[in-house]
N, C-alpha and C positions, 0 to 999 in steps of 0.2 A: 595435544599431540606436539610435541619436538619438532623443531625445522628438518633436521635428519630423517625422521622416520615418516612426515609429511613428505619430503621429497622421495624416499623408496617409495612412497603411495603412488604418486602423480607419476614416475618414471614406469611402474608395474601397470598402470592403467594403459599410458602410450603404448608399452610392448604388446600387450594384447588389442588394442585397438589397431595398430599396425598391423599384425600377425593376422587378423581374420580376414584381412584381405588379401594372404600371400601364399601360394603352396606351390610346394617343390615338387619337381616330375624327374625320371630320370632323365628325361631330354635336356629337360630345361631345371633344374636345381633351385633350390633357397638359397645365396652366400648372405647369409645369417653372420651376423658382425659382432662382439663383444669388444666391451673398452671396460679396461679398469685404469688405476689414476697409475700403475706401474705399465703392464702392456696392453695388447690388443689384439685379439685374435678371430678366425674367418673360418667357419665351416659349409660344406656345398653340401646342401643334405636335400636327400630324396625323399619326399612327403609321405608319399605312397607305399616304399618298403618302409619306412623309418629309418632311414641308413645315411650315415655321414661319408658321402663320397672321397671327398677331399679335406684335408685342414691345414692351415698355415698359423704360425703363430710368432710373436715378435720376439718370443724365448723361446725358439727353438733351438734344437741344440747344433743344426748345420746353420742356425744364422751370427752373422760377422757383427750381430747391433750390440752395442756398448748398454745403451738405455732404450726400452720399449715403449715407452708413454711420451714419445712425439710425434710428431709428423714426420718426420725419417724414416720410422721406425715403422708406421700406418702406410706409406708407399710401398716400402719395399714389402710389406707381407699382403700387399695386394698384388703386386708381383708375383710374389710367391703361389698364392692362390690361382692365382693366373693361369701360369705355366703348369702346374697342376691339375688343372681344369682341361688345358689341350691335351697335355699325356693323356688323362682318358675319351676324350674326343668331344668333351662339351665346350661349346662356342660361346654359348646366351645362358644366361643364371637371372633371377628375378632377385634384386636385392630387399634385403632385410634390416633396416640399422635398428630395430628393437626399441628400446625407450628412447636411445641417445637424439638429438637431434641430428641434422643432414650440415655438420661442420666440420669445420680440425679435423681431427684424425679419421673422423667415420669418412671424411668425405674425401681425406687423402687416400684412402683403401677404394674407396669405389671410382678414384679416377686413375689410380695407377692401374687398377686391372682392366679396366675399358682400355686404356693404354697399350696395355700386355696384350691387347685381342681378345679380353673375355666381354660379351656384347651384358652388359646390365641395364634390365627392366627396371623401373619402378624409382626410378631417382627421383626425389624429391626438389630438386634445383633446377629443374627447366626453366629455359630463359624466357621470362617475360619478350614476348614478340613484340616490335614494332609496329605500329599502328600503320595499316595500308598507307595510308595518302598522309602526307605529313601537313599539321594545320599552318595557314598562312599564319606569316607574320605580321604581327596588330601593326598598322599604319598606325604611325603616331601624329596626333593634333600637331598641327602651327601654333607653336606658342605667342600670345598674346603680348603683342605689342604695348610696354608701358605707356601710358599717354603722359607727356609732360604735363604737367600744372605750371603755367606760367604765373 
């Protein structure tokens, strides 16, 4: 098998390994993410009807982006999805980033809408917590005195 068509493999396995543990409600929505190597687009979809609430996308045609495939361009259509999401009255979406890993661009879309007021479940970047009591610092030995050799 091809490196190319080994990675569609391993990326196809993630999305669905991701995906059975994620469903959208009309309360609470999927914002289900795609990246290609040009844009990157964000849909709020309703598990239960099967219905795409919302969509933002980095080539849209009301968007002001030159090029779709940065992280410029992955904020501001978290934005967009955002504000999209208030218009119809949803607050909390469960995210989805699909095969892609939780970086770059997937991860500049799911902090600009947390930004924008949209609350996202299911982030995979939680911050390693702080361990309660912090461990003492090692006392260190009294270094040994050279004895002269007369």
């Amino acid at each position: 098998m091809d490196a190319h068509k080994s990675k569609a493999v391993r990326t196809e396995r993630r999305r669905y390994r991701v995906r059975k543990a994620i469903h959208g409600t009309a309360v609470k929505p999927r914002l289900s993410v795609h990246r290609t190597n040009m844009q990157i687009y964000a849909q709020l979809i309703d598990d239960d009807a099967e219905v795409t609430i919302a969509a933002a996308a980095s080539n849209a045609k009301d968007g002001k982006l030159k090029y779709g495939g940065n992280i410029a361009a992955a904020a501001e259509v978290g934005k967009k999805i955002a504000e999209k999401a208030k218009a119809k009255g949803i607050n909390e979406a469960t995210f989805d980033r699909g095969g892609c890993r939780f970086h770059g661009r997937v991860k500049a879309l799911a902090r600009a809408a947390t930004l924008a007021g949209l609350k996202c479940t299911g982030l995979e970047d939680k911050k390693k917590e702080a361990p309660a009591a912090a461990p003492e610092a090692k006392k260190e030995k009294p270094k040994k005195e050279a004895s002269a050799k007369a």
